[in-house]
C-alpha positions in Angstrom: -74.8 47.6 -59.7 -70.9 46.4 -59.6 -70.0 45.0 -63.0 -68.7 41.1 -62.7 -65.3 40.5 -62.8 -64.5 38.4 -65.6 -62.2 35.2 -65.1 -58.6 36.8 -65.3 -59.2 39.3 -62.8 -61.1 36.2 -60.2 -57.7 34.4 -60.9 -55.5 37.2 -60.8 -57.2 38.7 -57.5 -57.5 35.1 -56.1 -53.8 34.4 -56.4 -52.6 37.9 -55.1 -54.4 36.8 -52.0 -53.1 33.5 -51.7 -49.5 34.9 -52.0 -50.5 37.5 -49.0 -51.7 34.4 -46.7 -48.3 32.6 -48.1 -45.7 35.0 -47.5 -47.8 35.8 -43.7 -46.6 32.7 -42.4 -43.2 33.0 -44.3 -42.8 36.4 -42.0 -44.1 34.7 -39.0 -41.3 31.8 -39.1 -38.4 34.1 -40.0 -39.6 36.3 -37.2 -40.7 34.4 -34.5 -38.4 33.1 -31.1 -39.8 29.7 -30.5 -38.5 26.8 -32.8 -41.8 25.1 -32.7 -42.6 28.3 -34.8 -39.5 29.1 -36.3 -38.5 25.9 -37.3 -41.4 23.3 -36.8 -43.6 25.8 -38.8 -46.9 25.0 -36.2 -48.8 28.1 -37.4 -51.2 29.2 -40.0 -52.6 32.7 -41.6 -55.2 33.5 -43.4 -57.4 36.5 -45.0 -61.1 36.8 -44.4 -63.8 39.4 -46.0 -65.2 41.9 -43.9 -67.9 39.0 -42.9 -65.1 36.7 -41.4 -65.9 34.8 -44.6 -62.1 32.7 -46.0 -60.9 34.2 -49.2 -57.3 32.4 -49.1 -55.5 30.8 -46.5 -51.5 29.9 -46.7 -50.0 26.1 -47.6 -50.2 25.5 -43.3 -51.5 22.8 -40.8 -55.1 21.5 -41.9 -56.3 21.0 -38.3 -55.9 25.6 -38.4 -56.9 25.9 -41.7 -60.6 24.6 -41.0 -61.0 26.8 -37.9 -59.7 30.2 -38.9 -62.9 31.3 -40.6 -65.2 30.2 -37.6 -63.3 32.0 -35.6 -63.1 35.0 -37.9 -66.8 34.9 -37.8 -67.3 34.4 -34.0 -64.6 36.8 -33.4 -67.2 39.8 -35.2 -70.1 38.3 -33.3 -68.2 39.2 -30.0 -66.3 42.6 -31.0 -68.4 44.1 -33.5 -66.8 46.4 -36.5 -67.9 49.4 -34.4 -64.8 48.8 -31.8 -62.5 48.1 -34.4 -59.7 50.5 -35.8 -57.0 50.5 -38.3 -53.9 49.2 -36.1 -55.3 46.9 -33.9 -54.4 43.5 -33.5 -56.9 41.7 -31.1 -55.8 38.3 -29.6 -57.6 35.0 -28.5 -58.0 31.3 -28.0 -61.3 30.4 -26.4 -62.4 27.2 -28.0 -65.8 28.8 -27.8 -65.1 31.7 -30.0 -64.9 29.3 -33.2 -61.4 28.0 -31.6 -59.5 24.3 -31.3 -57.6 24.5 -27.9 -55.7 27.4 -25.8 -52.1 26.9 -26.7 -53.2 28.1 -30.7 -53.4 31.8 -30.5 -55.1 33.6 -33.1 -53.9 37.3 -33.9 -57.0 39.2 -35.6 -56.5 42.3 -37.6 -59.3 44.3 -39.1 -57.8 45.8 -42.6 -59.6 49.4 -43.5 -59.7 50.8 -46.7 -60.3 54.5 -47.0 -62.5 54.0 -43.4 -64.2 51.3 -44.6 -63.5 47.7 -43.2 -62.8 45.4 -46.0 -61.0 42.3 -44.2 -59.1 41.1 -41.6 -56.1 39.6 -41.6 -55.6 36.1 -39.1 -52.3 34.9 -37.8 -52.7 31.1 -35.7 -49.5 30.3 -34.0 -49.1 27.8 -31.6 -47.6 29.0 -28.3 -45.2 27.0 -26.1 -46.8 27.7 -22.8 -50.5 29.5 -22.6 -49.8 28.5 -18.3 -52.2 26.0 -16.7 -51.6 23.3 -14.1 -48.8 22.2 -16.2 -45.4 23.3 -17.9 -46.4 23.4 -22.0 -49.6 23.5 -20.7 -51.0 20.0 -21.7 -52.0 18.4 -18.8 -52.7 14.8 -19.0 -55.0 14.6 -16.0 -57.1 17.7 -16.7 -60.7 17.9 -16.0 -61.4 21.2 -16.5 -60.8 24.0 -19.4 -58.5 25.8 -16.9 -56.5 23.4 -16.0 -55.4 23.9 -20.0 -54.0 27.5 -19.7 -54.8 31.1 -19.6 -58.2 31.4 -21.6 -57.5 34.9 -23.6 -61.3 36.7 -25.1 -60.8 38.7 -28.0 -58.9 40.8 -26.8 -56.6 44.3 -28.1 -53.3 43.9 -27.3 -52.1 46.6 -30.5 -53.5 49.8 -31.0 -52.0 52.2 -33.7 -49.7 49.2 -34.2 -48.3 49.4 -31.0 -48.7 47.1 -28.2 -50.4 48.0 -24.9 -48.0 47.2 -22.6 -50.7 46.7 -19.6 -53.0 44.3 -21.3 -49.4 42.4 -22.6 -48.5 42.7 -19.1 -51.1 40.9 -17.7 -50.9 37.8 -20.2 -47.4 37.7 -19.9 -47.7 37.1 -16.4 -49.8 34.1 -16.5 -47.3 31.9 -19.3 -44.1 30.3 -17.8 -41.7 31.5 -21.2 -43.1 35.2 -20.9 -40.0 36.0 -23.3 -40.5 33.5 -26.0 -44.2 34.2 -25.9 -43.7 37.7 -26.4 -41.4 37.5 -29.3 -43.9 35.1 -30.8 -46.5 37.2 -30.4 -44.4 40.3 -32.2 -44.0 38.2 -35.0 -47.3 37.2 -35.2 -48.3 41.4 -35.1 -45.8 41.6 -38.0 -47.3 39.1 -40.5 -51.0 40.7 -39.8 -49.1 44.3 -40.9 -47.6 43.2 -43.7 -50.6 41.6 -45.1 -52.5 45.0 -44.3 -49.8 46.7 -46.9 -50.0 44.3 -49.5 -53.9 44.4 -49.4 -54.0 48.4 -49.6 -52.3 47.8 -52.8 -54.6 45.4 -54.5 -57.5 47.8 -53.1 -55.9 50.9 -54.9 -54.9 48.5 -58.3 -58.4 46.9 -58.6 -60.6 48.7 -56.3 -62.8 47.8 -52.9 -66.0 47.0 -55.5 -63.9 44.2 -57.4 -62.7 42.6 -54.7 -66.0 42.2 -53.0 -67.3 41.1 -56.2 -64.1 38.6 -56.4 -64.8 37.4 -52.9 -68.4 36.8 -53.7 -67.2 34.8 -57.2 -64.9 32.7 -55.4 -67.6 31.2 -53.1 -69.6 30.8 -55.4 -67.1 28.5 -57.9 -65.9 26.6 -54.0 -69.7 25.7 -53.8 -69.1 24.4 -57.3 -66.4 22.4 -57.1 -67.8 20.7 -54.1 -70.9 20.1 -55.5 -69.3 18.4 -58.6 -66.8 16.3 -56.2 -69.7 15.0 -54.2 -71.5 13.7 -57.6 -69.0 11.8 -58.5 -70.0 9.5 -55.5 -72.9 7.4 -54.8 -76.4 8.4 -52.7 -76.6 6.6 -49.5 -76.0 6.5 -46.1 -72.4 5.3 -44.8 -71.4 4.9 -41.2 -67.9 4.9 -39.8 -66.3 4.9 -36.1 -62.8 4.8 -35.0 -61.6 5.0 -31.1 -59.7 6.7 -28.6 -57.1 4.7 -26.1 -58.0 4.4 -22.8 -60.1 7.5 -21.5 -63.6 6.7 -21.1 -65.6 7.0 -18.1 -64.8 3.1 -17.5 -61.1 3.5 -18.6 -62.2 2.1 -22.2 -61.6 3.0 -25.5 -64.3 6.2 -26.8 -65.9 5.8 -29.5 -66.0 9.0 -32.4 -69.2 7.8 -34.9 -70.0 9.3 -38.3 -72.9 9.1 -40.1 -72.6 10.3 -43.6 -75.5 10.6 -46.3 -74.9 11.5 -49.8 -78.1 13.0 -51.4 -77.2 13.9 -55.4 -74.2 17.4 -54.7 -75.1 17.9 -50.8 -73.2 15.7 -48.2 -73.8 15.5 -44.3 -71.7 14.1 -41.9 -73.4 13.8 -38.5 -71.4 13.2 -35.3 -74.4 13.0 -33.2 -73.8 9.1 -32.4 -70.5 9.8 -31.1 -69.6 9.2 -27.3 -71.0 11.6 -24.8 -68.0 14.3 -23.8 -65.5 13.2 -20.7 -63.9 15.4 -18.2 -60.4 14.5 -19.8 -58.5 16.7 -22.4 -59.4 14.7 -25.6 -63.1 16.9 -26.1 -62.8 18.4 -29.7 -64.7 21.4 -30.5 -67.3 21.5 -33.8 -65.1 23.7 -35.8 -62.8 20.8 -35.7 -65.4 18.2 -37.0 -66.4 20.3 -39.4 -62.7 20.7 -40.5 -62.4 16.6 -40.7 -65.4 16.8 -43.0 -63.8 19.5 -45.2 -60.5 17.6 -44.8 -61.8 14.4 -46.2 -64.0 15.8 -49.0 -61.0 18.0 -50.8 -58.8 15.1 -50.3 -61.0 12.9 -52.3 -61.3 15.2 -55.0 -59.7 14.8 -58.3 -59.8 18.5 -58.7 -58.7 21.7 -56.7 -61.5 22.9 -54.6 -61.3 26.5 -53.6 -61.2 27.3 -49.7 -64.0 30.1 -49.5 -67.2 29.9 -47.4 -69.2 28.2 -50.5 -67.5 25.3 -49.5 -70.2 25.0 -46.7 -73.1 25.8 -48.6 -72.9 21.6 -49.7 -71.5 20.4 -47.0 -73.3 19.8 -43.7 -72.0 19.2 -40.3 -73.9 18.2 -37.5 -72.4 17.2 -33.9 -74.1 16.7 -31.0 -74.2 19.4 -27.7 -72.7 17.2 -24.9 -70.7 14.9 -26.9 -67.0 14.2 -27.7 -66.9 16.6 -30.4 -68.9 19.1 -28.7 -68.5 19.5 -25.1 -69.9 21.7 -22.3 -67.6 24.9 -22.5 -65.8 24.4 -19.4 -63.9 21.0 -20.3 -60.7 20.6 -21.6 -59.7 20.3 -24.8 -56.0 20.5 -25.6 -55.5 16.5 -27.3 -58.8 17.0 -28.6 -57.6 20.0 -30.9 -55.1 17.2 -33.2 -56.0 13.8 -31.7 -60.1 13.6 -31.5 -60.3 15.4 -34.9 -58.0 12.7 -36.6 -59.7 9.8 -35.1 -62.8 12.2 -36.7 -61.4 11.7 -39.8 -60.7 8.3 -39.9 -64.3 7.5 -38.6 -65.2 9.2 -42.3 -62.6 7.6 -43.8 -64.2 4.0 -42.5 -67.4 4.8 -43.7 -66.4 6.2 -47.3 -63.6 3.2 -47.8 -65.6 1.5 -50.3 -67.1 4.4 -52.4 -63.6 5.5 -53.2 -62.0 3.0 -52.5 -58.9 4.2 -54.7 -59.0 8.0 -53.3 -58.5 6.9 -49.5 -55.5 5.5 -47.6 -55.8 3.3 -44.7 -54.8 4.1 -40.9 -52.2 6.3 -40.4 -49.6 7.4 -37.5 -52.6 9.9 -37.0 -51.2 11.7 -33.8 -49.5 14.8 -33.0 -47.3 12.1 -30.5 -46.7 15.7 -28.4 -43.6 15.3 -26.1 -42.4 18.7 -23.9 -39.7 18.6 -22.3 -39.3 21.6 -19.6 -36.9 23.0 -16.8 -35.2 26.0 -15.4 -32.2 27.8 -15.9 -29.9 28.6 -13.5 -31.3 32.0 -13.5 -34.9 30.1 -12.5 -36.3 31.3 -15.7 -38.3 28.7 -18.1 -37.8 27.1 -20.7 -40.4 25.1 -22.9 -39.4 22.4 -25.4 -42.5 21.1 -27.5 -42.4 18.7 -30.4 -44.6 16.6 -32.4 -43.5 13.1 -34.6 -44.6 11.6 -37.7 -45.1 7.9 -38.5 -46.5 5.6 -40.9 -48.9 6.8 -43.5 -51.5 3.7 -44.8 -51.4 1.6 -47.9 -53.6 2.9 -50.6 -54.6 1.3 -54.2 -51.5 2.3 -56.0 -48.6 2.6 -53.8 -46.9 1.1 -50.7 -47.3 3.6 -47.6 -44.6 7.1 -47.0 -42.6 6.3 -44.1 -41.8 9.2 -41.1 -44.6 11.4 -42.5 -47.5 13.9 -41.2 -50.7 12.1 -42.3 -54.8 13.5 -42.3 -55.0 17.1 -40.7 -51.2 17.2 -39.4 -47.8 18.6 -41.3 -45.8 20.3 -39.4 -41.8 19.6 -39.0 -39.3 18.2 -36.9 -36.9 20.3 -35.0 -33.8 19.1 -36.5 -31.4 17.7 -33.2 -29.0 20.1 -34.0 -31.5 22.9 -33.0 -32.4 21.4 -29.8 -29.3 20.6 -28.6 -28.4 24.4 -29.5 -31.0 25.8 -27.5 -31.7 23.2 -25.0 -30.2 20.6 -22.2 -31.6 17.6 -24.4 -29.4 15.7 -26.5 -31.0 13.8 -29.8 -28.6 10.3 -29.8 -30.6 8.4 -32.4 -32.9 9.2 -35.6 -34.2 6.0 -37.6 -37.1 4.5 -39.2 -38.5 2.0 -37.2 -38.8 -1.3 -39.7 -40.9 -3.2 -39.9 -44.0 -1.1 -37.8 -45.9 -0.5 -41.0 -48.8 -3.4 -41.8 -48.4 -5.8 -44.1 -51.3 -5.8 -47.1 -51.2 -6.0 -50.5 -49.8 -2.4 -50.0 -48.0 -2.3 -47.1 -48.1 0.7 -44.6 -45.2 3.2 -43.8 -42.8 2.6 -41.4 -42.6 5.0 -38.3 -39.8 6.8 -36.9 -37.6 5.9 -33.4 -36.4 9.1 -31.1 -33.9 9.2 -28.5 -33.4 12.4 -26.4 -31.0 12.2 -23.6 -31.2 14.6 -20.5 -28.7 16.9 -19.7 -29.9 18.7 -16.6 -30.7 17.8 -13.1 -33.9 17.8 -13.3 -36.2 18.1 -16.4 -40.0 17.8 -16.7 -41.5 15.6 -19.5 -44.8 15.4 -20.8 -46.1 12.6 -22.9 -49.1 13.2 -25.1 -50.1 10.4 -27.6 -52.7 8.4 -28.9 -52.7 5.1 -30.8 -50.6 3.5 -28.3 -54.0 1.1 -27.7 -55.8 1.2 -30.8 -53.6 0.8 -33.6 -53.9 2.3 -37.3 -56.2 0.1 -39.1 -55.9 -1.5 -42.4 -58.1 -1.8 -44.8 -59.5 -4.5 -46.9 -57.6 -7.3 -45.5 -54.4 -5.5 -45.1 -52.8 -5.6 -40.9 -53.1 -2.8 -38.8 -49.8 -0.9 -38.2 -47.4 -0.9 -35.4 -48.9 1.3 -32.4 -46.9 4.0 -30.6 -44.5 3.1 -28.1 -42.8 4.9 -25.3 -40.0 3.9 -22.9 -38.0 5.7 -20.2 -34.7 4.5 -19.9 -33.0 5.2 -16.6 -28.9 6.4 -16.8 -27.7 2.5 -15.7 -29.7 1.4 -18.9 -32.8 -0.3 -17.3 -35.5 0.5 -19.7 -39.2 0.5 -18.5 -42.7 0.9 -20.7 -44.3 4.2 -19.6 -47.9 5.4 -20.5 -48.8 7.4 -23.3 -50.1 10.0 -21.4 -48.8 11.2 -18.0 -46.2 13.4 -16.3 -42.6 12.5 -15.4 -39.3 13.7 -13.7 -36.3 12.9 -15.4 -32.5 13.0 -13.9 -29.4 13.5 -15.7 -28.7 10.7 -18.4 -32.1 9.3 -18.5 -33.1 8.8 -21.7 -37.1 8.9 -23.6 -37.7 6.8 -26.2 -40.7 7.5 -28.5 -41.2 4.6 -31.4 -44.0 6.4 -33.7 -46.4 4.0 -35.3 -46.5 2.4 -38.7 -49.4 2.9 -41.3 -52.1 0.3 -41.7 -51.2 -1.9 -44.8 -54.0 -2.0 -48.0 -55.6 -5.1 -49.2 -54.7 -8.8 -48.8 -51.2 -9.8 -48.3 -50.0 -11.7 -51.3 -48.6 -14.3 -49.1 -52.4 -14.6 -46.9 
């Protein structure tokens, strides 16, 4: 029987892993081609046991973080340990293997230890194109998972920590910006072999028997610490909802639904009630509601809670086969991956609002607000610009809203304007807070951001992908909702026109997109109501 490890070796073991998973994605954005990896920071890493089990995970993007260890774990059910090898680096991005949407790859590398497989190390990195009907590969008028991009299995692409230049071939082939996708997915290869290095060192300093015992410690103290969180609020059942603009069967708003019962330490949130799934890219998978849930119930908390698989152990999540959060395999998902699961946490949010009432915010910006801008160089080949905008975070008890933040599962950066207008035919003419978009309240909400980008070439393809351009962030308790999204295509003589929040458009030389983020929901009464 393995002797315990006693408290300083947990801690000492526990944070030698998280510095691993840290300085992963530190190698990934030092490494990688892309600027939406390099200087927007859209990527994540993590470490699993040799179960697919989280044992640490790196200071990244919430809407990864939650779906790393299902896909760890669905990744083993479809390999199997006996196909692994020290040196390969498997690939892939099917929502159904524990995934979120096509464009996040996730690079998977089984760590050995004296020929015994003791973790694996994950790299998630957004890629600029994964193909489909589209350029950036969000496709506003989807209806199928195709239509999204080039669905990838786990697959090898390394072997002996090399890459096999026939399978790479093949993938390569079917993305528009084959070169920025392969430098992306180099770097990605190089975070998962550094993190194999500096795990054969804490196996020869502490030993493959401690850190199995660590591992089995540290879910067992996450299971705690949620256990203790969800005492501190009261038995019940609490509902919630919160709704999508524009894309239900009708043309409607669709509805995400949260039931949420507290019984003494366990908690269940069940999705079943939610609307049924549409062939239209806003289906979220169940890793991603389950990520909501585990969103909302560390952010709550007044104490760290550990991310290990005890978490899960008190926490239930229960969605519905067929519905918005868990649809039929073959429909698209790409907006569903970081707009459905924020509207999935506000739903929660809505139905928790008055058992903690001083732990929650109201309504955020709460969308990626995804524009890509693409084109072709003279030479015809590609190129891909992607980029995502904060807005307005909500009022809460004690303070006034952030202005031009992330909010809920979303943080990565901006690419500053002198990037872009280094790299690309786009130039950034105006930066500003937008005033007066966040709600008024008691606390008001933050203020959102404005964007300009100018076009420089001919002929320039742009993609708009946002939500809460309909539904606007709520407030709560009394206080206004914010200021929705707003989007406007301004033509080269000046005219300026409203255009859709989703679609597809051809810009000319001097035309102009302006993107007006939205302001947070304000908090509570106005003091002049």
């Amino acid at each position: 029987m393995t002797e315990q490890p006693d408290v300083f070796t947990v801690e000492v073991v526990r944070q030698a892993l998280a510095s691993i998973a840290e300085e992963m994605s530190l190698v990934v954005m030092r490494a990688a081609r892309s600027p939406l990896l390099r200087e927007a920071g859209d990527h994540s890493s993590a470490l699993t046991a040799a179960d697919g089990g989280i044992v640490a995970q790196g200071r990244d993007i919430p809407i990864h973080l939650g779906v790393m260890g299902f896909a760890a774990r669905e990744f083993l059910k479809a390999v199997g340990p006996e196909k692994m090898a020290p040196g390969d680096i498997w690939y892939l991005n099917l929502p159904e293997v524990g995934g979120n949407h096509l464009p996040d790859v996730k690079a998977v590398r089984p760590v050995f230890h004296e020929g015994e497989l003791l973790a694996f190390a994950v790299s998630l990195a957004h890629w600029e194109d994964i193909g489909g009907a589209t350029p950036g590969s969000y496709t506003a008028h989807a209806t199928d998972i195709w239509q999204d991009g080039f669905r990838i299995p786990p697959t090898r692409f390394f072997a002996d920590d090399e890459p096999i230049e026939e399978t790479l071939g093949l993938l390569l082939a079917n993305v528009r910006t084959r070169d920025v996708i392969r430098g992306d997915m180099l770097a990605q290869a190089a975070a998962t072999r550094m993190a194999d290095a500096r795990l054969q060192a804490l196996f020869e300093t502490h030993g493959p028997e401690t850190f199995r015992a660590v591992v089995e410690k540290l879910d067992d103290l996450t299971e705690e610490q949620t256990r203790a969180t969800i005492r501190t609020l009261p038995d019940g059942v609490y509902e919630g909802e919160d709704y999508m603009d524009d894309i239900g069967p009708d043309g409607g708003h669709i509805a995400v639904r949260v039931e949420v019962t507290i019984d003494g330490d366990d908690a269940t949130f069940d999705f079943s009630a939610t609307d049924d799934a549409v062939e239209a890219p806003v289906n979220a998978t169940p890793s991603l509601a389950a990520t909501a849930a585990g969103f909302f119930v560390k952010a709550i908390s007044r104490h760290e809670i550990f991310h290990a698989d005890g978490f899960f152990r008190a926490v239930k999540v229960v969605t519905r086969p067929g519905s918005l959060v868990n649809p039929p395999h073959s429909y698209p998902v790409v907006l569903g991956n970081h707009e459905t699961s924020q509207r999935c946490v506000d739903a929660i949010t809505r139905a928790m609002a008055r058992c903690v009432p001083d732990a929650v915010t109201a309504g955020g910006s709460a969308s990626a607000a995804v524009l890509i801008f693409s084109g072709r160089w003279p030479d015809g080949r590609w190129w891909s610009f992607y980029e995502a905008h904060g807005g307005g975070e909500g009022g809460r008890a004690d303070r006034d809203g952030w202005s031009a933040t992330r909010v809920n599962l979303a943080n990565v950066m901006n690419t500053p304007a002198e990037m872009i207008e280094a790299q690309y035919p786009i130039v950034v003419s105006r930066q500003a807070l937008r005033r007066g978009s966040g709600g008024r309240g008691r606390r008001r909400g933050g203020d959102g951001i404005v964007r300009v980008y100018e076009m420089l070439g001919e002929d320039t393809r742009f993609a708009a992908m946002l939500d809460r351009c309909k539904v606007p962030p709520y407030g709560l308790f009394g206080g206004e909702s914010g200021a929705p999204y707003e989007l406007r295509r301004v033509s080269a003589d000046g005219t300026e026109e409203a255009i859709e929040g989703r679609g597809h458009y051809r810009l000319k030389r001097g035309e102009k997109i302006v993107l007006s983020t939205a302001g947070g929901g304000g908090y509570g009464e106005p003091a002049d109501a």
